[in-house]
Biopython code that builds the backbone (N, CA, C, O; Angstrom):
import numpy as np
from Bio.PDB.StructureBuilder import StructureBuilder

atoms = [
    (1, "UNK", "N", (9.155, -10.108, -60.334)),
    (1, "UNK", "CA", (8.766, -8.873, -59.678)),
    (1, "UNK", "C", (9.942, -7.906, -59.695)),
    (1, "UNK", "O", (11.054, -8.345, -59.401)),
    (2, "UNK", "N", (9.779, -6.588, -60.024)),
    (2, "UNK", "CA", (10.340, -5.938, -60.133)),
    (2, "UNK", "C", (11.438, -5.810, -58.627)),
    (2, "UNK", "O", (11.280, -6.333, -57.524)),
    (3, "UNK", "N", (12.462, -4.977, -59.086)),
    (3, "UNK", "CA", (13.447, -4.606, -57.449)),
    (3, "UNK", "C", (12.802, -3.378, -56.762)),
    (3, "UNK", "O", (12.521, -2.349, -57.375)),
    (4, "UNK", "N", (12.670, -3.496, -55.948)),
    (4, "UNK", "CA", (11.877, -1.726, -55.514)),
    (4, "UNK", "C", (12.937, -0.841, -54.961)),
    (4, "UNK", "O", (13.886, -1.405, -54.417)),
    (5, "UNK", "N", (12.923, 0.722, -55.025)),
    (5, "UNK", "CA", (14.347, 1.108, -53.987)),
    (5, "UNK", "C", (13.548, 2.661, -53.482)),
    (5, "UNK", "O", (12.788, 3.415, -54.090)),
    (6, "UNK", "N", (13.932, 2.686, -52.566)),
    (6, "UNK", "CA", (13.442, 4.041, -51.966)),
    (6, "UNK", "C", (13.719, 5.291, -52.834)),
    (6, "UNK", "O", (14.589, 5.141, -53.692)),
    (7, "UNK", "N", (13.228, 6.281, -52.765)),
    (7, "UNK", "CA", (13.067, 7.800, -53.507)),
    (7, "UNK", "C", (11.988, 8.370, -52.871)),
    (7, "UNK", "O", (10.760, 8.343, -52.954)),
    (8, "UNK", "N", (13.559, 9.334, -51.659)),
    (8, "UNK", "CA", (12.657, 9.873, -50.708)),
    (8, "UNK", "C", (11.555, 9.031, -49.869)),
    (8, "UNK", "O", (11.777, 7.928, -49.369)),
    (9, "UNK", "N", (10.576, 9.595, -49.812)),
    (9, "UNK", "CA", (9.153, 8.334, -48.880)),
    (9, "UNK", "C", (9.126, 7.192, -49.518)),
    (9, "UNK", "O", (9.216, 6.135, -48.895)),
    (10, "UNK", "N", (8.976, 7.241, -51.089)),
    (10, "UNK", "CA", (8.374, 6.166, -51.517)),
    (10, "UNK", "C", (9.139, 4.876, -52.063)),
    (10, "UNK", "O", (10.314, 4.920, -52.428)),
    (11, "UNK", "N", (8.451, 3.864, -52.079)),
    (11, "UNK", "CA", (8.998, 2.644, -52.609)),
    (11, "UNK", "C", (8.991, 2.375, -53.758)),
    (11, "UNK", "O", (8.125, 1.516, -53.920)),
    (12, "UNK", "N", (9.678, 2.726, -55.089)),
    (12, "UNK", "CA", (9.407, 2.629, -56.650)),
    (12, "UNK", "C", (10.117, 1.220, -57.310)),
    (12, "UNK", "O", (11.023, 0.769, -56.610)),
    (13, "UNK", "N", (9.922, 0.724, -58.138)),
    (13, "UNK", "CA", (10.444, 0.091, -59.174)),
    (13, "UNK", "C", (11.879, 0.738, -59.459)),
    (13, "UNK", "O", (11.877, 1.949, -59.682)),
    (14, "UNK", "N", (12.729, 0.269, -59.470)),
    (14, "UNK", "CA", (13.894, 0.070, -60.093)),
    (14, "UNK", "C", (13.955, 0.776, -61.215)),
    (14, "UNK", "O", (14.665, 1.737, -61.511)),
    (15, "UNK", "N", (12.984, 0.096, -61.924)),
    (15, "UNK", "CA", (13.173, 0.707, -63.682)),
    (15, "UNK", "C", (12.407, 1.989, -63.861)),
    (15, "UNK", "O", (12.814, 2.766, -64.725)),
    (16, "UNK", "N", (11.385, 2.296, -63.175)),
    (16, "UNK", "CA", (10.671, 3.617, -62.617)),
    (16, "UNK", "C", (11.681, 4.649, -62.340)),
    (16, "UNK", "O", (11.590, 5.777, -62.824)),
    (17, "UNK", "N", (12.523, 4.328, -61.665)),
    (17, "UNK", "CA", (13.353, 5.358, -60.933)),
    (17, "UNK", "C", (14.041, 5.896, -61.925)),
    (17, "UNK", "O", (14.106, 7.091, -62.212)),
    (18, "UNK", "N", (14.900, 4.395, -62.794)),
    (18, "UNK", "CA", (16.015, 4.599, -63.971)),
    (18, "UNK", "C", (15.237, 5.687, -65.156)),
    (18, "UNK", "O", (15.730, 6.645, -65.751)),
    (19, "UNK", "N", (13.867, 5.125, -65.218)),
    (19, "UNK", "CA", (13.405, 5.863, -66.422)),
    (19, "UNK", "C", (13.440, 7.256, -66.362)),
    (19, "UNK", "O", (13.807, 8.007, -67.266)),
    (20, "UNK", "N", (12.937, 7.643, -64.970)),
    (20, "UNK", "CA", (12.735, 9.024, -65.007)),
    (20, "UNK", "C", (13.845, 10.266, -64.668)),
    (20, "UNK", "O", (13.833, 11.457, -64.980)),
    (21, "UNK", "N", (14.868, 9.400, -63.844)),
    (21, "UNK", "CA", (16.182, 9.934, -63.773)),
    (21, "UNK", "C", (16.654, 9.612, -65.011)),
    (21, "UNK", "O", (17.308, 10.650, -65.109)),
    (22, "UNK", "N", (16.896, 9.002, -66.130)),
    (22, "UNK", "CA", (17.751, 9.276, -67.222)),
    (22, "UNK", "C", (17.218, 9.368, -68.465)),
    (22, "UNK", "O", (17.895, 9.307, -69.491)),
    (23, "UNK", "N", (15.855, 9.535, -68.426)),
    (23, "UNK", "CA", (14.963, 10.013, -69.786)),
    (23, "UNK", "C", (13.967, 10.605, -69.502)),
    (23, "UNK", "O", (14.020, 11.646, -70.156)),
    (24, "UNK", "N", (12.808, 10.588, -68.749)),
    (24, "UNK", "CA", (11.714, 11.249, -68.706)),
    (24, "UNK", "C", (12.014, 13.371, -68.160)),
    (24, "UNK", "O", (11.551, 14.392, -68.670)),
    (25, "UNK", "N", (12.987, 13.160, -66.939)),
    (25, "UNK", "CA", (14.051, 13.951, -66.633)),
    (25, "UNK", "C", (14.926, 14.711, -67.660)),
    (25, "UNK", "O", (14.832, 15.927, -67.498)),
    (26, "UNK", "N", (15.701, 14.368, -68.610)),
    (26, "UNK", "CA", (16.514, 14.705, -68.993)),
    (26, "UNK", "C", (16.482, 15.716, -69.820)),
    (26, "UNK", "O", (15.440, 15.698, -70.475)),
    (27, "UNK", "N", (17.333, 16.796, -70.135)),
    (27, "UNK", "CA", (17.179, 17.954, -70.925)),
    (27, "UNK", "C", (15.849, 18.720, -70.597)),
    (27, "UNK", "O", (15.492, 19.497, -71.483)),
    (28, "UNK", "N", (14.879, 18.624, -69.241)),
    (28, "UNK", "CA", (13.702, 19.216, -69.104)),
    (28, "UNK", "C", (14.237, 20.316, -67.889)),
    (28, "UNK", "O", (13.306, 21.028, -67.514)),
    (29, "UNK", "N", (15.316, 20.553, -67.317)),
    (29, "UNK", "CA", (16.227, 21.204, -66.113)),
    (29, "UNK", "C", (15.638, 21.121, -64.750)),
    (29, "UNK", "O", (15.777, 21.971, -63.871)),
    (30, "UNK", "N", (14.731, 19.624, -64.632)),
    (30, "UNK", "CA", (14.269, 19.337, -63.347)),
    (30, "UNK", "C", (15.662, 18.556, -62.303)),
    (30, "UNK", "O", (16.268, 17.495, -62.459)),
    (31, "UNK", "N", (15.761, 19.468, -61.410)),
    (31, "UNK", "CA", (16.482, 17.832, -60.630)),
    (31, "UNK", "C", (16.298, 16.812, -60.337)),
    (31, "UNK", "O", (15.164, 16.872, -59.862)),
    (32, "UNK", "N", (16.715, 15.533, -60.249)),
    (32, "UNK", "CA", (15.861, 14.400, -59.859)),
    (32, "UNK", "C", (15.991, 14.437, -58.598)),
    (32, "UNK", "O", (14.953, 13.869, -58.257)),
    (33, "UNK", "N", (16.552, 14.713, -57.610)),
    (33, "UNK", "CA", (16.147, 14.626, -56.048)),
    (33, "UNK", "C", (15.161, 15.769, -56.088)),
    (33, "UNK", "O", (14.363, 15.419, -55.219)),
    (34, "UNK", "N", (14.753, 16.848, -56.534)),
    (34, "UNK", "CA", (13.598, 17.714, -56.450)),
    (34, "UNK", "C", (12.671, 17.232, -56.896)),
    (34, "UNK", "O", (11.738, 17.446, -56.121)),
    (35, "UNK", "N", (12.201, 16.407, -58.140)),
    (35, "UNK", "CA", (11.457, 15.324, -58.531)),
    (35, "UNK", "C", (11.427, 14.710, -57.814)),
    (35, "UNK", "O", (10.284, 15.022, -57.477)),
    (36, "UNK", "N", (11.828, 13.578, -56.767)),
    (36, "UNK", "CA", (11.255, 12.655, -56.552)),
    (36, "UNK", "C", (10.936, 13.318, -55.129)),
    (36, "UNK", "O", (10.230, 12.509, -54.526)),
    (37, "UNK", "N", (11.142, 14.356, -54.409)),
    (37, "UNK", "CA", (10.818, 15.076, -53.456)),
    (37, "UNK", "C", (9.374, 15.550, -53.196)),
    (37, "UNK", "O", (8.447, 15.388, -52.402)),
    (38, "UNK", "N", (9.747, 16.314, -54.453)),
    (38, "UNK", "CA", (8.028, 16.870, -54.968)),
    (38, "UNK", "C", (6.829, 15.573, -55.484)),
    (38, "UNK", "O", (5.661, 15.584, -55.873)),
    (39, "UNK", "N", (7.664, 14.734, -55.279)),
    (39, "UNK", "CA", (6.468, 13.855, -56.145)),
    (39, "UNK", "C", (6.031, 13.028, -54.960)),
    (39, "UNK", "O", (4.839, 12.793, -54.764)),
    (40, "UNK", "N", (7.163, 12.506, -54.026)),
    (40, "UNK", "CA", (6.718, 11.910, -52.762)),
    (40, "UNK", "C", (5.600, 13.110, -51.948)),
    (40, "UNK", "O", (4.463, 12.966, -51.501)),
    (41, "UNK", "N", (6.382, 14.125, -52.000)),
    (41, "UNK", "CA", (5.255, 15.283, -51.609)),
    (41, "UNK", "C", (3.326, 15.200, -52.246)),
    (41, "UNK", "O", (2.438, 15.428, -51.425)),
    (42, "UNK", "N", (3.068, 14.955, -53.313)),
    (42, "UNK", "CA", (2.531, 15.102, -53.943)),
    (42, "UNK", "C", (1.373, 13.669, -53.534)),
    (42, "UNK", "O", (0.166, 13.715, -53.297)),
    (43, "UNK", "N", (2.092, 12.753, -53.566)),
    (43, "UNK", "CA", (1.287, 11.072, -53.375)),
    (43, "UNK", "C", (0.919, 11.672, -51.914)),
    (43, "UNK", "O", (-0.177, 11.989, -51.452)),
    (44, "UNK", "N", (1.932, 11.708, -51.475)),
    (44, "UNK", "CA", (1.119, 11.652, -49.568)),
    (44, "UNK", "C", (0.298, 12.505, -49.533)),
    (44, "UNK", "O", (-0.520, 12.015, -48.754)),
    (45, "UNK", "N", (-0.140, 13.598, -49.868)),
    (45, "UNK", "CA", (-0.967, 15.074, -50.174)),
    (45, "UNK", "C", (-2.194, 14.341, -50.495)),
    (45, "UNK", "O", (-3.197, 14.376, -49.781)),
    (46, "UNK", "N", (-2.081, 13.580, -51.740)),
    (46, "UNK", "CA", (-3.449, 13.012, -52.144)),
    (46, "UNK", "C", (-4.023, 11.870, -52.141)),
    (46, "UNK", "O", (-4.997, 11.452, -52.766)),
    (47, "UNK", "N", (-3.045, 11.186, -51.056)),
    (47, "UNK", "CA", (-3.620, 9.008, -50.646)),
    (47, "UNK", "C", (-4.380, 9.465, -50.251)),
    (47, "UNK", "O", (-5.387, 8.953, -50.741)),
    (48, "UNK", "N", (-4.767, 10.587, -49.242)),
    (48, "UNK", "CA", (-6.250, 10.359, -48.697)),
    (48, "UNK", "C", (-7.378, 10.086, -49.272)),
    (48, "UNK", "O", (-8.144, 9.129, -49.162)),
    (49, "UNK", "N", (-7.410, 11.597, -50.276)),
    (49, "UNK", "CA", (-8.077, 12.108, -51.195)),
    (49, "UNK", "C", (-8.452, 10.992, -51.914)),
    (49, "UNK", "O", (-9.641, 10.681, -51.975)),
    (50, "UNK", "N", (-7.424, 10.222, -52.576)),
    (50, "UNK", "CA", (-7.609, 8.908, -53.398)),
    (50, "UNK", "C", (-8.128, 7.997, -52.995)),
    (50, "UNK", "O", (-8.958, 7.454, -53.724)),
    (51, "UNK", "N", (-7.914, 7.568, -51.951)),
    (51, "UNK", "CA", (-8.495, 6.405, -50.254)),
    (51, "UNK", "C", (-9.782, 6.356, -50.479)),
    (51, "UNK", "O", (-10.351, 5.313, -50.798)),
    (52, "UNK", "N", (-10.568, 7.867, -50.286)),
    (52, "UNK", "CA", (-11.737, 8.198, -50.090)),
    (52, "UNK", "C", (-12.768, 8.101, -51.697)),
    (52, "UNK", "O", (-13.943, 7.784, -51.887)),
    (53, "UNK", "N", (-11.657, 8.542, -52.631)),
    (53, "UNK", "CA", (-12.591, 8.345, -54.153)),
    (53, "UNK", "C", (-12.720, 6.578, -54.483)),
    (53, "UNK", "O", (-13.680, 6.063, -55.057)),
    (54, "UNK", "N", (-11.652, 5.929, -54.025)),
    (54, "UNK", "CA", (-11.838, 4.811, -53.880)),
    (54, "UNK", "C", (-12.869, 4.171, -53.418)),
    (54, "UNK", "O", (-13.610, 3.413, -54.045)),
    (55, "UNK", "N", (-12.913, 4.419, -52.509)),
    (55, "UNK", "CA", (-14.184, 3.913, -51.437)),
    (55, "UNK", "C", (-15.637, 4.178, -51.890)),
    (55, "UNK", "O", (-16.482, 3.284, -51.838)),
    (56, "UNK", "N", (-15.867, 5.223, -52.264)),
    (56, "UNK", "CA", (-16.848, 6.100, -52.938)),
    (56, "UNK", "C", (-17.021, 5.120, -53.964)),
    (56, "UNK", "O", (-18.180, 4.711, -54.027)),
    (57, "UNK", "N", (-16.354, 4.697, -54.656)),
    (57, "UNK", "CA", (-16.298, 3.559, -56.002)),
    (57, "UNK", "C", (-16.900, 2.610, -55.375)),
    (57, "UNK", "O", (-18.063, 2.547, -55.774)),
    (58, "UNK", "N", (-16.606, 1.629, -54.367)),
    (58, "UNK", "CA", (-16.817, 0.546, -54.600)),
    (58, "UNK", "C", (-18.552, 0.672, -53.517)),
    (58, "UNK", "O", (-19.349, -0.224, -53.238)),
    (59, "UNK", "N", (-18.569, 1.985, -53.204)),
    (59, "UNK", "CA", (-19.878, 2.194, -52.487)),
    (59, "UNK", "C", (-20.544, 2.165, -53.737)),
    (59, "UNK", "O", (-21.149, 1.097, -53.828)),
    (60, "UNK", "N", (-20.699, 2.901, -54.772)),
    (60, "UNK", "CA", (-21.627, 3.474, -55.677)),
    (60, "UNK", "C", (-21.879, 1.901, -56.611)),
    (60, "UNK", "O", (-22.957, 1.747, -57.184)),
    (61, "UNK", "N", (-20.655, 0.657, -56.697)),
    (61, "UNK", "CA", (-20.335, -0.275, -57.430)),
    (61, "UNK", "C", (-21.355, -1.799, -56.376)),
    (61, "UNK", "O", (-21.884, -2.874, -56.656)),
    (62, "UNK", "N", (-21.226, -1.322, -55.684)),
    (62, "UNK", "CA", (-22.320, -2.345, -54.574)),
    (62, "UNK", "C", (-23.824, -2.120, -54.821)),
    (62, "UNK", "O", (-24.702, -2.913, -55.159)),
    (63, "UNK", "N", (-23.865, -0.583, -54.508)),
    (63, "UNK", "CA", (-25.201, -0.272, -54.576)),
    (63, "UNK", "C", (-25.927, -0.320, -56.271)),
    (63, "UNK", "O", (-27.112, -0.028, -56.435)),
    (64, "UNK", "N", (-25.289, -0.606, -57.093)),
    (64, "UNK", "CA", (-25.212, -1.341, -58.975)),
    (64, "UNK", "C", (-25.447, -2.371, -58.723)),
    (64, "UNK", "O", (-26.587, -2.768, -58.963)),
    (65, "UNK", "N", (-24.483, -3.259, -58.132)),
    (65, "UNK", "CA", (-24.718, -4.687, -57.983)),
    (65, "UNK", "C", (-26.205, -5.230, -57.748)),
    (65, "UNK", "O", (-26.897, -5.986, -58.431)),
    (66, "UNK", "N", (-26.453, -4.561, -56.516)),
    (66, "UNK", "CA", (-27.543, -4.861, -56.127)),
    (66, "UNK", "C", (-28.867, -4.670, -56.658)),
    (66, "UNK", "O", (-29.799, -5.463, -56.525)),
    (67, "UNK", "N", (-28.899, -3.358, -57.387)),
    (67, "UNK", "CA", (-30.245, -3.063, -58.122)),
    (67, "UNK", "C", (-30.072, -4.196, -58.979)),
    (67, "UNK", "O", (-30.924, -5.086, -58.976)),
    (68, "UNK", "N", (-29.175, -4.253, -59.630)),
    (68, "UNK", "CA", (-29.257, -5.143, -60.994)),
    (68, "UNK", "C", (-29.714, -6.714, -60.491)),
    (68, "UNK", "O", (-30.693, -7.299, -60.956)),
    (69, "UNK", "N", (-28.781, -7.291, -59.419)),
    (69, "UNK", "CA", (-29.613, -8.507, -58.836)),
    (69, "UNK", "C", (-30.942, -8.392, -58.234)),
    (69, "UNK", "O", (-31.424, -9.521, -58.139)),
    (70, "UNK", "N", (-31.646, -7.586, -57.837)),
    (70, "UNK", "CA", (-32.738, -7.615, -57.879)),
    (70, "UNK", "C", (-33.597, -7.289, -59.107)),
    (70, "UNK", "O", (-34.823, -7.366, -59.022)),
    (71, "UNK", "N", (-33.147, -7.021, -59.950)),
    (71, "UNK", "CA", (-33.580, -6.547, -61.443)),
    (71, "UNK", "C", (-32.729, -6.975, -62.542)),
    (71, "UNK", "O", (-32.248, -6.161, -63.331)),
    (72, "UNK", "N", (-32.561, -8.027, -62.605)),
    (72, "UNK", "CA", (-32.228, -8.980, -63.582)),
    (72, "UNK", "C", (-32.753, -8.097, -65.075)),
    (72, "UNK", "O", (-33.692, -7.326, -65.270)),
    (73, "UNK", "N", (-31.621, -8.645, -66.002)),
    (73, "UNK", "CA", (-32.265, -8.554, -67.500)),
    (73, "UNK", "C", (-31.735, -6.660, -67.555)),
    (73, "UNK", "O", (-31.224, -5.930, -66.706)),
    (74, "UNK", "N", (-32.200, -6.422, -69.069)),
    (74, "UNK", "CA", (-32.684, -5.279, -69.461)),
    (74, "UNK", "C", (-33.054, -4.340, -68.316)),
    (74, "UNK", "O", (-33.612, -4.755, -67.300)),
    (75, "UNK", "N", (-32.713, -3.009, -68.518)),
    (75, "UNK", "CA", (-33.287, -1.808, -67.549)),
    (75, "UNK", "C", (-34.791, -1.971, -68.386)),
    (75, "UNK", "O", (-34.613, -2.364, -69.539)),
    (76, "UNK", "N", (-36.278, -1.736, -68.011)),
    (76, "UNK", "CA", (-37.295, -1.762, -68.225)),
    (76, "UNK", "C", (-37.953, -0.396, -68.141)),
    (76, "UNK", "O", (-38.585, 0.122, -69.062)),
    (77, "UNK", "N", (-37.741, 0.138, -66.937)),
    (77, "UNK", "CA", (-38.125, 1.751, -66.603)),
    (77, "UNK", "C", (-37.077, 2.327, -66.683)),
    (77, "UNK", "O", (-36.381, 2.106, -65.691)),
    (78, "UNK", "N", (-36.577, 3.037, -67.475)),
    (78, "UNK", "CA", (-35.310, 3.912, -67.263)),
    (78, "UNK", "C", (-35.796, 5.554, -66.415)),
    (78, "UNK", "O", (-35.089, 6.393, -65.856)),
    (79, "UNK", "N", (-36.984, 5.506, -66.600)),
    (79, "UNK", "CA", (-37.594, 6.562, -65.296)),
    (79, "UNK", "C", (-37.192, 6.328, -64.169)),
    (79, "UNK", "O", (-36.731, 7.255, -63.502)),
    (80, "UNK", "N", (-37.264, 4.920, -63.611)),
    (80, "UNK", "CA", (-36.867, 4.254, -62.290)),
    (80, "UNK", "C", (-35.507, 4.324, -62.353)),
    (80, "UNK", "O", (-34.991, 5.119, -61.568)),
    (81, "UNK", "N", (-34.799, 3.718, -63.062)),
    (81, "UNK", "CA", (-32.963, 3.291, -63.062)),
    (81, "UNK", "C", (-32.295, 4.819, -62.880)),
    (81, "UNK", "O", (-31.280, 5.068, -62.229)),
    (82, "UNK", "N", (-33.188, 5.855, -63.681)),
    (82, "UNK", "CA", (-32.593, 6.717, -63.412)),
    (82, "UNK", "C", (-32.936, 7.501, -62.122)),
    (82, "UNK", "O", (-32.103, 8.374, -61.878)),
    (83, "UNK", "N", (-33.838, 7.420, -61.337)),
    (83, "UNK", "CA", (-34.491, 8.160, -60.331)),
    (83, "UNK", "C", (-33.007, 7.065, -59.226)),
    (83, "UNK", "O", (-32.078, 7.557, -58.585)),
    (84, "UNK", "N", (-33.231, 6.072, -59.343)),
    (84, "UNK", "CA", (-32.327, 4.841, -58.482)),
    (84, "UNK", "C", (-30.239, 5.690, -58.712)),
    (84, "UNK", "O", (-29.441, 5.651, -57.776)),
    (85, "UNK", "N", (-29.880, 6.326, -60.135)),
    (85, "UNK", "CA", (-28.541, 6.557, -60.299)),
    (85, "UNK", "C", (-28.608, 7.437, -59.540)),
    (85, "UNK", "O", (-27.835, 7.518, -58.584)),
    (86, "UNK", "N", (-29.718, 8.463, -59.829)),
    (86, "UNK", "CA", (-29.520, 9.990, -59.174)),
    (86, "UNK", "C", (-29.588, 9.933, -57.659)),
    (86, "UNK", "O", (-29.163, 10.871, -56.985)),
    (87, "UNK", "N", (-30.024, 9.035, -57.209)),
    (87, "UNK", "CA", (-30.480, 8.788, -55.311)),
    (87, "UNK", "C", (-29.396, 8.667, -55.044)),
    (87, "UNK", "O", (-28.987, 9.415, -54.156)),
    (88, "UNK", "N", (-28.225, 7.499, -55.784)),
    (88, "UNK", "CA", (-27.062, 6.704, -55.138)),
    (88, "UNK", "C", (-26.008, 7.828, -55.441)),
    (88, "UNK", "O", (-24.859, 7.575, -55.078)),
    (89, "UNK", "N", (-26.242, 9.059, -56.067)),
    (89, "UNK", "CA", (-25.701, 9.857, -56.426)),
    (89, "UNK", "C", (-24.424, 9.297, -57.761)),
    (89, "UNK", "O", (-23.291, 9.682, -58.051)),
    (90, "UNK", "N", (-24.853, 8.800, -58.010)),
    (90, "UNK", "CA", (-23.839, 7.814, -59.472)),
    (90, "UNK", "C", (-24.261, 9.088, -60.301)),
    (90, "UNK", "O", (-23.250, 9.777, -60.438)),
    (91, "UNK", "N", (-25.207, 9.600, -60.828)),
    (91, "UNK", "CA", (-25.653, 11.037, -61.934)),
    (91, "UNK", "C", (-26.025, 11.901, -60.586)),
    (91, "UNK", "O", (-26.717, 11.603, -59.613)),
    (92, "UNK", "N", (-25.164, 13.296, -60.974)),
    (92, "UNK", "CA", (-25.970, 14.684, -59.732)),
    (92, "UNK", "C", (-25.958, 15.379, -61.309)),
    (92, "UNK", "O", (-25.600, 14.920, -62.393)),
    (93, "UNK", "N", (-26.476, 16.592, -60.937)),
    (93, "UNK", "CA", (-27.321, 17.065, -61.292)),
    (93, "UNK", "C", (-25.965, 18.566, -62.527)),
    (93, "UNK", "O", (-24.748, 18.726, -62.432)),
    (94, "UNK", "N", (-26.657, 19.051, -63.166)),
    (94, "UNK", "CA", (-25.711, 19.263, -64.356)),
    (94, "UNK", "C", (-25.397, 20.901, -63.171)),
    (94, "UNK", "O", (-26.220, 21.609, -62.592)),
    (95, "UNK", "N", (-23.970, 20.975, -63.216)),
    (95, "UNK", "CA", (-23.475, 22.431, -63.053)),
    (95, "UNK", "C", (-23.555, 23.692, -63.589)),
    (95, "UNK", "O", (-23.117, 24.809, -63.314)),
    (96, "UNK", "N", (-24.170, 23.241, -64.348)),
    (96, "UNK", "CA", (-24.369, 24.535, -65.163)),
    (96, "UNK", "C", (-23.706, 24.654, -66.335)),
    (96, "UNK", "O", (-23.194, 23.579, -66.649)),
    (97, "UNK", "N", (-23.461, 25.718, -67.283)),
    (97, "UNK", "CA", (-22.449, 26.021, -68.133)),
    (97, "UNK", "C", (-20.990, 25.851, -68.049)),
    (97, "UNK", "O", (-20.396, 26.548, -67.225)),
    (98, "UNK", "N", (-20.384, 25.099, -68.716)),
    (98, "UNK", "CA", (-19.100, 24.977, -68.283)),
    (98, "UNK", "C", (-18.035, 24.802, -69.572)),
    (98, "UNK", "O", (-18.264, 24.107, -70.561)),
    (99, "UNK", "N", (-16.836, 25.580, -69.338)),
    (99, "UNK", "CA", (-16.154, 26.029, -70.561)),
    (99, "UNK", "C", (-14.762, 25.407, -70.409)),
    (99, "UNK", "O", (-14.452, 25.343, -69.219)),
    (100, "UNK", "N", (-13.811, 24.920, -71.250)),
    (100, "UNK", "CA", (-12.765, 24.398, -71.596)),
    (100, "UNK", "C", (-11.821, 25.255, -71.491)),
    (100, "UNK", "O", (-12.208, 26.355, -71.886)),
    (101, "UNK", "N", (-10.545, 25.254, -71.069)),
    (101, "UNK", "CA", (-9.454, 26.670, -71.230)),
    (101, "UNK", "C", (-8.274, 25.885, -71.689)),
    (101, "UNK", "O", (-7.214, 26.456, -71.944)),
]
sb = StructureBuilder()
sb.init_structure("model")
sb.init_model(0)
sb.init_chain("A")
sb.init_seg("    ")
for serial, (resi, resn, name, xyz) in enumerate(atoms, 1):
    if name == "N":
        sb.init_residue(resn, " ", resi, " ")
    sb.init_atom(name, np.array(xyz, "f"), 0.0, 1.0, " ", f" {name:<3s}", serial, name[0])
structure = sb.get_structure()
């Protein structure tokens, strides 16, 4: 197992730290205490956010489980499977037009 060492809030890998302070960093004119500042900034900003898409996963991954154990085999009605994705909200509904930049 790796050594872990603090940077700022967080607890990183050893070799994490080395990499990005002496190559990922380098010649790009970031500081590495502003890096790992902004980046501890950045994780705590979005564990929630992440917490919650998580959760959302293993909700949408249960409610799979289950159709399928009650419905063994092959999807048969894909009228049904799909009326069943769109309920559990696994497929919503298309946004509209949407463009690449």
């Amino acid at each position: 197992m790796s050594q872990m060492i603090k940077r700022n809030g967080l607890q990183v890998a050893a070799e994490l730290s080395q990499y990005v302070d002496e190559e990922a960093l380098s010649g790009v004119g970031i500081d590495s205490e502003a890096f790992w500042k902004g980046f501890d900034a950045l994780v705590h900003d979005l564990a929630p956010k992440n917490r919650a898409l998580l959760a959302e996963r293993d909700r949408l991954q249960t409610e799979l489980d289950q159709w399928h154990r009650r419905n063994p085999g092959p999807v048969r009605d894909l009228k049904a499977y799909r009326a069943f994705l769109e309920g559990i909200g696994y497929i919503v509904p298309a946004s509209g037009a949407v463009q690449a930049t």
